[in-house]
N, C-alpha and C positions, 0 to 999 in steps of 0.2 A: 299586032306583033306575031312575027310565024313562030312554031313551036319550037324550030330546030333554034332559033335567037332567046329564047325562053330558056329551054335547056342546057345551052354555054351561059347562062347568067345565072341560070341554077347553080350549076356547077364551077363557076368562079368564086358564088357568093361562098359556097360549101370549103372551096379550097382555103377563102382569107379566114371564117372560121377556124377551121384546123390549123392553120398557122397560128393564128392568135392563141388558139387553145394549148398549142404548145410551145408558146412563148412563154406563158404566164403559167404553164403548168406546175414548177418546183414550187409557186407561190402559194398552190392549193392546198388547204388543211385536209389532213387523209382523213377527216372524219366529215361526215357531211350532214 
């Protein structure tokens, strides 16, 4: 796999991440 198709799938995976993360964020208890 070349690095630059490596890197857009880095950074896809990073973006569904952060969406998730802030979907389900109100759900997080503020003490951890």
């Amino acid at each position: 796999m070349m690095r630059l198709e490596l890197v857009i799938l880095m950074i896809d995976l990073l973006n569904r991440l952060i969406e998730l993360a802030t979907n389900i964020w109100p759900y997080w208890p503020l003490h951890f």
